[in-house]
C-alpha positions as CSV (number, residue, x, y, z in Angstrom):
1,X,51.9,124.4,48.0
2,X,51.4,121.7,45.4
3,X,51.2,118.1,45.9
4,X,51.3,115.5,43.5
5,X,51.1,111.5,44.3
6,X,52.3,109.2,41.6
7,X,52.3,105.6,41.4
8,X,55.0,104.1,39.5
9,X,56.6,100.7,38.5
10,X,60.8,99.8,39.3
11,X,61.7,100.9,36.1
12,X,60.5,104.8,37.0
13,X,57.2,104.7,34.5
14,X,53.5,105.1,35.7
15,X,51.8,101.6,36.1
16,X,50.3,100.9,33.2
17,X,49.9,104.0,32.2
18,X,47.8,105.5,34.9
19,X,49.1,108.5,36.7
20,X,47.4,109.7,40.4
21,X,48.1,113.5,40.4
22,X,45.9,115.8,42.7
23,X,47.0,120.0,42.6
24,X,45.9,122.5,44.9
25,X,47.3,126.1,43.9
26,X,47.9,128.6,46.8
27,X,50.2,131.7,46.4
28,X,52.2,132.3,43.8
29,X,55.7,130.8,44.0
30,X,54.7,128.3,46.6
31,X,56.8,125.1,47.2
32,X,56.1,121.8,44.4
33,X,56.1,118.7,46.3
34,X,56.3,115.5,44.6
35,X,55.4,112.4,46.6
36,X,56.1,109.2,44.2
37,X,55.0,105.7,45.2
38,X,57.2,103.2,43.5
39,X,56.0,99.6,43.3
40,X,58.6,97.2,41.6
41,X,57.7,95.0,38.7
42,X,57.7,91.4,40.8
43,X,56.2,93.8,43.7
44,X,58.7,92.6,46.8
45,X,58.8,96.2,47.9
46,X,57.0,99.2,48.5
47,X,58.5,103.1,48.5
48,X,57.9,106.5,49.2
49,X,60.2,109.2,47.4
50,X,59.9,112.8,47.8
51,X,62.4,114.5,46.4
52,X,64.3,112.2,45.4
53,X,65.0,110.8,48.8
54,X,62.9,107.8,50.1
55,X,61.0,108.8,52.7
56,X,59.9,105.2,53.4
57,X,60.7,101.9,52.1
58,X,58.8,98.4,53.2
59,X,59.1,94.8,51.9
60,X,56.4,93.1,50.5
61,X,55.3,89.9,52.3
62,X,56.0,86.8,50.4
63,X,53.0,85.2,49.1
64,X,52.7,81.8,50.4
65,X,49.2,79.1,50.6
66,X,48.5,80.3,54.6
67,X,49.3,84.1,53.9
68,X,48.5,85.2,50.1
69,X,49.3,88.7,49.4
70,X,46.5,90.1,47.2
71,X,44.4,93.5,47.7
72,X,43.3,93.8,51.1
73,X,46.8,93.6,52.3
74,X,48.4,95.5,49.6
75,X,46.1,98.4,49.5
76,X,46.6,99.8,53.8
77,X,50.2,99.3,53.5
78,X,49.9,101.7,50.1
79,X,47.7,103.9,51.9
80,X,49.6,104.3,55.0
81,X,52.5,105.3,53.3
82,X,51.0,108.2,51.3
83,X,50.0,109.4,54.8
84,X,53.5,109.1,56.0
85,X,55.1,110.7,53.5
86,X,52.3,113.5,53.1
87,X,52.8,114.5,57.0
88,X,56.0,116.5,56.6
89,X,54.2,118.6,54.0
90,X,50.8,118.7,55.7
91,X,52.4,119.9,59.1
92,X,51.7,123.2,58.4
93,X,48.3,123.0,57.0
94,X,45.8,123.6,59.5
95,X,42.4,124.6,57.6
96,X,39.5,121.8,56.6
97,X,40.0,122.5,53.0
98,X,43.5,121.0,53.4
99,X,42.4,117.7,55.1
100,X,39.5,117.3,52.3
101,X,42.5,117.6,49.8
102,X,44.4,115.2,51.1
103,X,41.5,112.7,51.4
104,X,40.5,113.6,47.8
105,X,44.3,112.6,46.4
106,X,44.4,109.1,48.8
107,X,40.9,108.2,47.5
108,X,42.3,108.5,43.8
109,X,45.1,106.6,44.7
110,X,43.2,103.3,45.7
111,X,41.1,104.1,42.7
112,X,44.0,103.6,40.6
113,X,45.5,100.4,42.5
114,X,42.1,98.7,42.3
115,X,41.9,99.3,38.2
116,X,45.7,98.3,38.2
117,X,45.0,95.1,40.6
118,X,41.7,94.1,38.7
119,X,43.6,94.5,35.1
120,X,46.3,91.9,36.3
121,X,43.4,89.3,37.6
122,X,42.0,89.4,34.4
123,X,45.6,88.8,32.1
124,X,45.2,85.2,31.0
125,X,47.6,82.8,32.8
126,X,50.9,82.3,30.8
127,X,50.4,78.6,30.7
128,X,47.1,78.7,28.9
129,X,46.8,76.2,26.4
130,X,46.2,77.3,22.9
131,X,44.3,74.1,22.1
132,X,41.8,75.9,24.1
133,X,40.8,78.3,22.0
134,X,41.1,76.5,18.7
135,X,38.2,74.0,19.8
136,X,35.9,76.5,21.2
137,X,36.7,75.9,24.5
138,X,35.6,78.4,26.9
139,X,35.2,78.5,30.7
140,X,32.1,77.8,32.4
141,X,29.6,80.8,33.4
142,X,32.2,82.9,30.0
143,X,30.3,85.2,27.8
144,X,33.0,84.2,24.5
145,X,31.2,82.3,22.1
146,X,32.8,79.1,21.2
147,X,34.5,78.7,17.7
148,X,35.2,74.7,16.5
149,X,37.4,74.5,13.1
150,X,37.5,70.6,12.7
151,X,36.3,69.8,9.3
152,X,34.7,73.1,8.8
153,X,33.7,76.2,10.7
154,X,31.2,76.8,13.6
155,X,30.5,79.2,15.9
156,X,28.2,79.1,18.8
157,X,27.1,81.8,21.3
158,X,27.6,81.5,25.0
159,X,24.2,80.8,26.1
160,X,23.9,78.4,22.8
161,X,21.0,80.2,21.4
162,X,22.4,81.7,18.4
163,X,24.6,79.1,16.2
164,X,26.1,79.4,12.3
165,X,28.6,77.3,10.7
166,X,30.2,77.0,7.2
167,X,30.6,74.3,5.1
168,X,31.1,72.7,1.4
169,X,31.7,70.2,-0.7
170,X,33.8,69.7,-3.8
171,X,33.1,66.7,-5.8
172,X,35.7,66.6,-9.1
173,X,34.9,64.1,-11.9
174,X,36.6,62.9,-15.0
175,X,34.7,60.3,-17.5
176,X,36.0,58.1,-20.4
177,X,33.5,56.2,-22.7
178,X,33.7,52.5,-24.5
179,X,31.6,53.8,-26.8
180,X,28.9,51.4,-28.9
181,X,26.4,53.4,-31.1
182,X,25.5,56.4,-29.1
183,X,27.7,59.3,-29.5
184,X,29.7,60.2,-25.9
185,X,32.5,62.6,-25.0
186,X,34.5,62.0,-22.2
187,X,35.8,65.2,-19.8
188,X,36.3,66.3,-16.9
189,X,34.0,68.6,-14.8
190,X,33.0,69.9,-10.9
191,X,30.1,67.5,-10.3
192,X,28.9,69.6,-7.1
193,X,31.1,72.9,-5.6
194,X,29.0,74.0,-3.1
195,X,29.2,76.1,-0.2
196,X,26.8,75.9,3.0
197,X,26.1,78.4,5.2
198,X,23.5,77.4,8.2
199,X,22.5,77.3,12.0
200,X,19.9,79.3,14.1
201,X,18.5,82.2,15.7
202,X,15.9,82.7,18.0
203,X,14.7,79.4,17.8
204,X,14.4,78.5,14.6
205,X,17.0,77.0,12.0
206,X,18.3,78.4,8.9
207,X,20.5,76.6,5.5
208,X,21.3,78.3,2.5
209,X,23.4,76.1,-0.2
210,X,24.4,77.1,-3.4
211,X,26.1,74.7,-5.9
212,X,28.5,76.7,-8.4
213,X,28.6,73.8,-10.7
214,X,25.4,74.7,-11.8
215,X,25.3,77.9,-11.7
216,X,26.2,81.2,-9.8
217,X,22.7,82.2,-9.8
218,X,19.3,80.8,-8.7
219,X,20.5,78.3,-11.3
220,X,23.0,76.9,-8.3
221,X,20.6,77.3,-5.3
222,X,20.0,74.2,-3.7
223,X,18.3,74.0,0.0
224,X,17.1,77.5,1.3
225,X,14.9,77.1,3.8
226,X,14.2,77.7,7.7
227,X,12.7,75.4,10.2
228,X,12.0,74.9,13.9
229,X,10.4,72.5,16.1
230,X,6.8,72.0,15.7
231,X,4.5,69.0,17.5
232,X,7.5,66.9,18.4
233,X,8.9,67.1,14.8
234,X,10.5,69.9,12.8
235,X,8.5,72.1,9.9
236,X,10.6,73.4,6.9
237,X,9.5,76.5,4.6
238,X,11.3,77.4,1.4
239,X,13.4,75.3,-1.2
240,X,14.2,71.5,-0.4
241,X,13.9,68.4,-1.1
242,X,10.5,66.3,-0.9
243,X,10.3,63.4,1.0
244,X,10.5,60.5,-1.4
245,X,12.7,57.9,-2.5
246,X,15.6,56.7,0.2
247,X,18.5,57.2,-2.4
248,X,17.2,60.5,-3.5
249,X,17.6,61.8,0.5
250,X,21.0,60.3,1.2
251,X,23.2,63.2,0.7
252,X,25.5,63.2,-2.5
253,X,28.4,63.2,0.2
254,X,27.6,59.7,1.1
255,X,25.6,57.8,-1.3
256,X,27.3,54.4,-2.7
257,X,28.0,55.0,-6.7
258,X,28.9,58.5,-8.1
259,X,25.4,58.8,-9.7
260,X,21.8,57.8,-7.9
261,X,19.6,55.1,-9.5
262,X,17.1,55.9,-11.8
263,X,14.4,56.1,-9.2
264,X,15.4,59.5,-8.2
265,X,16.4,62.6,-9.7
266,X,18.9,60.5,-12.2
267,X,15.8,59.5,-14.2
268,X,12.1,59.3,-12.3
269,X,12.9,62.9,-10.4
270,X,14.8,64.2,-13.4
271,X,15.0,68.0,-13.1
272,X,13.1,67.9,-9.7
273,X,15.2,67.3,-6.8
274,X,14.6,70.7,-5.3
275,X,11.1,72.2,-4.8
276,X,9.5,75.4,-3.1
277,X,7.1,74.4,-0.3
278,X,6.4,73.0,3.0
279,X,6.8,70.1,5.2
280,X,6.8,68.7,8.4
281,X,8.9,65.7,9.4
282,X,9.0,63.6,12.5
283,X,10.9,60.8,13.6
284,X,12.4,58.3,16.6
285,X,14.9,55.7,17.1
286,X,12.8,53.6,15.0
287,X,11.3,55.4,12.6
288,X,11.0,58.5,10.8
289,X,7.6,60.1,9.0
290,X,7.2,63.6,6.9
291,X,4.9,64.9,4.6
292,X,5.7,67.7,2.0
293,X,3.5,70.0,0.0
294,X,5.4,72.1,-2.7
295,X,5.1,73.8,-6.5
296,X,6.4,72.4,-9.1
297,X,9.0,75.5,-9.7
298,X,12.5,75.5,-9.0
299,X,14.4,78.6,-8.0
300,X,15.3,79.1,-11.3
301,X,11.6,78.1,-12.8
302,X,9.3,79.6,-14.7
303,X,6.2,80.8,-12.4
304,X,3.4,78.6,-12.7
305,X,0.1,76.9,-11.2
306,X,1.5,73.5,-10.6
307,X,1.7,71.5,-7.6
308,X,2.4,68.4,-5.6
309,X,2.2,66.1,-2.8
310,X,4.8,63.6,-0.7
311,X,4.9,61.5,2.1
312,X,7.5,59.0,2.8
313,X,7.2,56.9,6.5
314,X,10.2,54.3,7.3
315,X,10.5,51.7,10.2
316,X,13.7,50.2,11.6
317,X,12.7,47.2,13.6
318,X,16.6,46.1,14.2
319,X,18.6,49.1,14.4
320,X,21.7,48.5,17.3
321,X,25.7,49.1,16.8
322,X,26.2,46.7,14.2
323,X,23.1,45.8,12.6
324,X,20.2,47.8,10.7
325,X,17.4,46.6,9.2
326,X,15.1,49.1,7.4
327,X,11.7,49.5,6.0
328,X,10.0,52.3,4.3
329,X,7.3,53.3,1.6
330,X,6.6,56.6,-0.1
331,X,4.1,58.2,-2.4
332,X,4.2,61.2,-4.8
333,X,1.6,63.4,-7.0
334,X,2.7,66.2,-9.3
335,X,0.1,67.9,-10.9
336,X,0.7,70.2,-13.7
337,X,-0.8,73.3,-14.4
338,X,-0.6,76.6,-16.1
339,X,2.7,77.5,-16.6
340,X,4.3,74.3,-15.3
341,X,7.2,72.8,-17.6
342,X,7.0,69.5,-19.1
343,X,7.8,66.4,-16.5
344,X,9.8,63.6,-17.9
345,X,11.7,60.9,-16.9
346,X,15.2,60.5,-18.3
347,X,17.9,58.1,-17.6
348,X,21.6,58.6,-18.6
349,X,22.3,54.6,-18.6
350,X,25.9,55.1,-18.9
351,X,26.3,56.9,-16.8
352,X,26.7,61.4,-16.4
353,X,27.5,62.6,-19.5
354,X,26.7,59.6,-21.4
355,X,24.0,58.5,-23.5
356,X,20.3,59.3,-22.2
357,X,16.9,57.8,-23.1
358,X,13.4,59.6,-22.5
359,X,11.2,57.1,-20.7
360,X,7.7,59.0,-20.2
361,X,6.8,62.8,-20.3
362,X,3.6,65.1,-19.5
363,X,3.8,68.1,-20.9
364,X,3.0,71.4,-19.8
365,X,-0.2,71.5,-22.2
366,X,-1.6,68.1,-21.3
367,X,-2.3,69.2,-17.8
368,X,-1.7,65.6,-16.5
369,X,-0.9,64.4,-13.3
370,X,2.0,62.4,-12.5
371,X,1.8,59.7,-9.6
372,X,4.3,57.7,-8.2
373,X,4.3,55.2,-5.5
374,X,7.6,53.1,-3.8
375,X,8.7,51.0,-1.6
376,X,12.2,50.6,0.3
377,X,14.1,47.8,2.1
378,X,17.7,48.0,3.0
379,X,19.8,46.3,5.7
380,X,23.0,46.4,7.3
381,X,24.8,43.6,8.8
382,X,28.2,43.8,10.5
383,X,30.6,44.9,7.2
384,X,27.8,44.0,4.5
385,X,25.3,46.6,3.3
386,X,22.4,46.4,0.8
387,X,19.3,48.7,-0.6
388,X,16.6,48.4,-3.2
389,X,13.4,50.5,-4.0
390,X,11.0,49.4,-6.4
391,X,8.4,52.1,-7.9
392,X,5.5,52.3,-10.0
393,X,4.6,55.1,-11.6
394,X,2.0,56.9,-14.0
395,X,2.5,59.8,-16.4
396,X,-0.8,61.7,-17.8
397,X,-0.6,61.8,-21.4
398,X,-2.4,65.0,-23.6
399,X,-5.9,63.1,-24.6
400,X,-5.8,61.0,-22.1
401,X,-4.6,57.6,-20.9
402,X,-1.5,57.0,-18.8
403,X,1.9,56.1,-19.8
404,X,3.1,53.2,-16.9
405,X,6.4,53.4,-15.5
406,X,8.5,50.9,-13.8
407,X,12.0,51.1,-12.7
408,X,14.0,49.6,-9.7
409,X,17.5,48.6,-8.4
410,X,20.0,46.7,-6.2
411,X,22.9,47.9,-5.1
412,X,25.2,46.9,-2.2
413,X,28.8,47.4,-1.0
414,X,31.1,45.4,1.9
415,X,33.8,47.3,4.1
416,X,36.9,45.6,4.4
417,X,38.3,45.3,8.0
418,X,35.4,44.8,10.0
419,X,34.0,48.7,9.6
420,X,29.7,49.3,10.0
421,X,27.9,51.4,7.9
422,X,25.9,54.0,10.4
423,X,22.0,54.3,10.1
424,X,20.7,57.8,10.2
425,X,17.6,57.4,12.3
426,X,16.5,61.1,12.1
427,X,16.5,60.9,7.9
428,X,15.6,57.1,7.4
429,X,18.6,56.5,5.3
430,X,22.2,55.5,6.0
431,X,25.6,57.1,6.4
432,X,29.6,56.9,5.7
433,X,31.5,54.2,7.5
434,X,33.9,55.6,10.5
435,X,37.7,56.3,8.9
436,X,40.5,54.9,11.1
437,X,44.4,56.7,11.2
438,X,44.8,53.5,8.1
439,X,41.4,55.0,5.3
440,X,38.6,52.7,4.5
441,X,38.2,50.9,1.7
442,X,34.6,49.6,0.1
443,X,34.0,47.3,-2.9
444,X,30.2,48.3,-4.6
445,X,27.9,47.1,-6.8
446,X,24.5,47.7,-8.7
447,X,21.9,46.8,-10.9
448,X,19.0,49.3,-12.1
449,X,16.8,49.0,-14.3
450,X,13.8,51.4,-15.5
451,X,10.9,50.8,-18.7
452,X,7.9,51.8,-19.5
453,X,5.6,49.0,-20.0
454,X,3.4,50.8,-22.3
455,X,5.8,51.2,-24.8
456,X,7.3,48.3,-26.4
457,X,11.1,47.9,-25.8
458,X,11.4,51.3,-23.9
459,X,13.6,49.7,-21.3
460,X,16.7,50.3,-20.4
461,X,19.3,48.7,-18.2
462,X,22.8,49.5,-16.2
463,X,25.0,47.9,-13.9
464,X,27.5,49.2,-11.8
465,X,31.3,47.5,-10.4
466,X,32.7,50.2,-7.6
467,X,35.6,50.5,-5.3
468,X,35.7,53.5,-2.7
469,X,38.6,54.5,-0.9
470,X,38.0,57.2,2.4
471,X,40.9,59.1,3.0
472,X,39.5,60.5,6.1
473,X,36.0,61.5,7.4
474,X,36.5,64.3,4.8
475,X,38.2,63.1,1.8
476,X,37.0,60.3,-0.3
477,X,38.2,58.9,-4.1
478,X,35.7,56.9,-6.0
479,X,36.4,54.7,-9.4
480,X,32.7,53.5,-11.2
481,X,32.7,51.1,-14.4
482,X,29.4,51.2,-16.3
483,X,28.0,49.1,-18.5
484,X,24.5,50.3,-20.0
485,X,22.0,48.5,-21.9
486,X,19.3,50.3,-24.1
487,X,17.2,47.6,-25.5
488,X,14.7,50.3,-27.6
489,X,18.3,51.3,-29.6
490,X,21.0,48.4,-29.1
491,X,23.3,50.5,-27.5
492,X,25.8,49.2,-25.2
493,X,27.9,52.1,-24.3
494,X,30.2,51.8,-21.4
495,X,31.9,54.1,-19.1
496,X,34.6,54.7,-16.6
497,X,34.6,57.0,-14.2
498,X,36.6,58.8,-11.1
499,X,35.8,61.4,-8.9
500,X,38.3,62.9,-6.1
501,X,35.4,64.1,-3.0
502,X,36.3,66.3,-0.3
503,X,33.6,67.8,1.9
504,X,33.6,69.9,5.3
């Protein structure tokens, strides 16, 4: 005789494609029997049919809050009737072997009911919110990682050890010149088109940015580095920026005018925003300290000798919800060496693209030092906001002797309806204003300045009318009007300029 149990759904196919089907062979031409259990879709009963007559038919009971159906009920009543409907055809077995057979095909059966029950406990409720899933939402003690899409991309593992996220900025510039005496050009051009990748692993942090405005290459590469916590602060290896000068560390996403002042990498740091090195950086609530040691090679560099030093410390002695005031001071050395390229400090006065004037240089042959030393106050108080750095600096000359450089600025901006600009107290430096459903708008100004004093009438002057509407936290449009000033040439050349921001 053969026997076969099946278990089946109300619309005669087996449950989720599972079938239950145990055969014992004895003589030739023997009787097939075909016992079918057949469970309907919403489950309200439970049937035995052997051949094609039901051999026993009973009604679910109806889950309710005292008396929930669920396994331990379902899975006797299932079994009991396989025995049932088995007797007639086991009446006439009498050995061992066919008792062990029949135990053999029941224990296959609940097999198959427990894989069928446990597949429908784990089907997602049909109320389950997508909104859920699209900010990373996932249930306590889950193994899913969580994936957050607003403003960019992150991803974060389940036990929060291994993080990455994706990011970029796109700033889009057009310029046009009042031209004096200098020659200018106005155009358009990508300022910055960078993408960001960055997080961590195994307890240590990771950023890799490259900037396709300047370059697909190493010419592009901007921070590359890893980190992780050291001593209560957080040590960096690889390509970043070296802590000096507050302007020069507020990211290009958020700094006041379209361009930096010339004590940065718009004219003291020209060329030299990004080095290879070391550092280690600290900071509180209150303060903030790092120190970097790097060589004077950029990723795309020649290989050289050179090297350099920088420290910057700040201290924010009022720093609550609507008012900052902050402190800082930072020093610099750059010595060159075999190899190194010539440091110089240039400033485009009217602004990018426009005229430039060479302040100082060392060149590569002197092997000079270069040596810079400023200080930082800036302060903000309800909607006002203002910054200034003065520096002092010295470039070696071939020969020797020193060529003295001085350069500072003021610049300030006030948000219109009552918005704060945010203090970063982890950098030292400050942030964008919050964007309500309506923008924010901000009216800007500056004055910078930057001469060598050892030179007569190598000075040169700019100042700067802004007005900076944010779309939202990720969109921003900015209009500049420049008016520079070169005393050592006369020339007066002006410039307006837009830029359309959008970061993530």
């Amino acid at each position: 005789m053969i026997r076969r149990f099946r278990l089946h759904d109300s619309h005669g196919r087996s449950s989720d494609g599972l079938k239950t089907t145990v055969t014992k062979q004895t003589q030739p031409g023997n009787e097939i029997v075909t016992i079918d259990i057949v469970l309907s879709q919403s489950m309200p009963r439970l049937s035995c049919v052997r051949a094609g007559r039901v051999l026993a038919s009973i009604a679910r009971p109806t889950p309710s809050p005292e008396y929930p159906v669920s396994k331990p009920l379902l899975l006797p009543t299932v079994l009991a009737m396989a025995i049932a409907a088995a007797a007639p055809a086991t009446a006439h077995a009498s050995d061992a072997e066919e008792i062990a057979l029949l135990k053999a095909q029941l224990q296959q059966l609940q097999a198959r009911i427990e894989q069928l029950e446990t597949r429908a406990t784990a089907s997602p409720p049909a109320d389950a919110s997508p909104g859920a899933v699209e900010q990373g939402v996932a249930e306590p003690g889950s193994a899913t990682p969580s994936v957050d899409t607003r403003g960019g991309l992150k991803v974060v593992s389940a036990d929060k050890a291994f993080e990455v996220s994706l990011g970029g900025r796109v700033h889009f510039d057009a310029y046009a010149f009042d031209r004096d005496i200098a020659a200018a050009i106005g155009t358009t051009e990508f300022r910055r088109a960078r993408l960001t990748l960055q997080g961590k692993a195994y307890g240590w942090d990771y950023k890799l940015e490259q900037d396709f405005a300047a370059g697909s290459n190493l010419d592009g590469l901007r921070d590359a580095y890893i980190g992780t916590s050291l001593f209560g602060g957080k040590a960096i290896i690889g390509q970043f920026k070296p802590y000096r000068s507050m302007e020069e560390l507020t990211s290009s996403n958020e700094i006041l005018m379209m361009e930096r002042p010339f004590a940065s990498g718009s004219g003291l740091f020209n060329g030299r925003q990004f080095q290879q090195g070391v550092g280690y950086q600290r900071s509180g609530d209150h303060y903030t300290a790092g120190l970097s040691v790097f060589n004077l090679r950029g990723a795309n560099g020649p290989r050289n000798e050179g090297h350099g030093v920088a420290g910057r410390v700040t201290y924010a002695p009022i720093n609550d919800e609507g008012r900052t005031l902050h402190l800082g001071a930072w020093a610099s050395h750059e010595d060159v060496r075999l190899g190194s390229a010539d440091i110089a400090a240039v400033a485009n006065y009217a602004g990018r693209r426009g005229p430039a004037q060479t302040i100082a240089v060392t060149t590569s042959a002197s092997g000079g030092e270069v040596t810079a030393h400023g200080l930082e106050v800036a302060a903000a108080m309800g909607s006002a906001f203002a910054q200034s750095e003065y520096v002092r600096a010295s470039f070696g000359q071939q020969g020797g002797g020193d060529s003295d450089v001085q350069t500072w600025y003021v610049q300030g901006g006030w948000l219109f309806g009552g918005a704060h600009k945010p203090y970063k107290s982890a950098t030292g430096v400050f942030g964008s204003p919050k964007v309500g459903a309506d923008g924010q708008w901000e009216l800007t100004a500056r004055y910078d300045a930057i001469r060598n004093r050892d030179v007569a009438a190598l000075d040169v002057r700019s100042w700067i009318l802004g007005l900076n509407y944010y779309v939202n936290p990720n969109l921003r449009f900015m209009l500049n009007y420049t008016q520079g000033d070169n005393r050592a040439t006369g020339d007066e050349t002006g410039q307006y300029a837009l830029r359309a921001q959008f970061a993530f």
